[in-house]
N, C-alpha and C positions, 0 to 999 in steps of 0.2 A: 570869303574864298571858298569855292565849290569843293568838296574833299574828291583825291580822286578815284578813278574805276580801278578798285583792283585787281578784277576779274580781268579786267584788260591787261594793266599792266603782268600779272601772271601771263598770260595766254602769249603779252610779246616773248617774254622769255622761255616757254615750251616751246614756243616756233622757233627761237635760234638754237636752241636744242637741236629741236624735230629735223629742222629743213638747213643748218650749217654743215653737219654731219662728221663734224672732227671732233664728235664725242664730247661738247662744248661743257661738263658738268658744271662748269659756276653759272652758266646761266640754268640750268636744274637746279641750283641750288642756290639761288636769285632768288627763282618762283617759289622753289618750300620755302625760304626766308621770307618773304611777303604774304606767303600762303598763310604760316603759321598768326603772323602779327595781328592780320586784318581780316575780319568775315567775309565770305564771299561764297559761290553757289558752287558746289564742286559736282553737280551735275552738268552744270553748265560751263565746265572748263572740259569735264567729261566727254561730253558732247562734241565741242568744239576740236577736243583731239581726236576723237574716230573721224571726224567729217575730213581732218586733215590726214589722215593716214598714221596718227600718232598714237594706235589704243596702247603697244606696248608701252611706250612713253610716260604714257598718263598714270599708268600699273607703279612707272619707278619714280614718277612724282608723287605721287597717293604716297606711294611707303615712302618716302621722305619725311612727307610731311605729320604720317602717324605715329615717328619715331619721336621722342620724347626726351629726345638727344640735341 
C-alpha cells in the first residue's frame, strides 16, 4: 500500500482554511495535526500558500505547528 502525500493532504486543509473564509480553525488545525506527525517539505507548503494568496495563513500554520503544545 503506497503511503500517502502528506504535503498534499496538508495543503487540502490550508485551502479550506484559506478559500472557506468562516475562519475554518479545525481545518488549521487538521494540517498542524498532520503537519506535526508526518515529514513533509515546509517550503513547499510555503510556496504553495503565497501562489494561493495564503502567505498570512501559512505564518499561523508554521506557529501552530512550532508550538510543542
Amino acid at each position: 500500500m503506497k503511503e500517502p502525500d502528506w504535503v498534499s493532504c496538508t495543503e487540502e486543509e490550508l485551502w479550506k482554511y484559506v478559500y472557506i473564509h468562516f475562519n475554518a480553525n479545525e481545518c488549521l488545525d487538521q494540517a498542524a495535526m498532520v503537519a506535526k506527525r508526518h515529514k513533509f517539505d515546509l517550503n513547499k507548503v510555503k510556496k504553495w500558500c503565497e501562489g494561493e494568496g495564503g502567505a498570512k495563513h501559512f505564518e499561523e500554520f508554521k506557529n501552530r505547528i512550532e508550538k510543542k503544545v
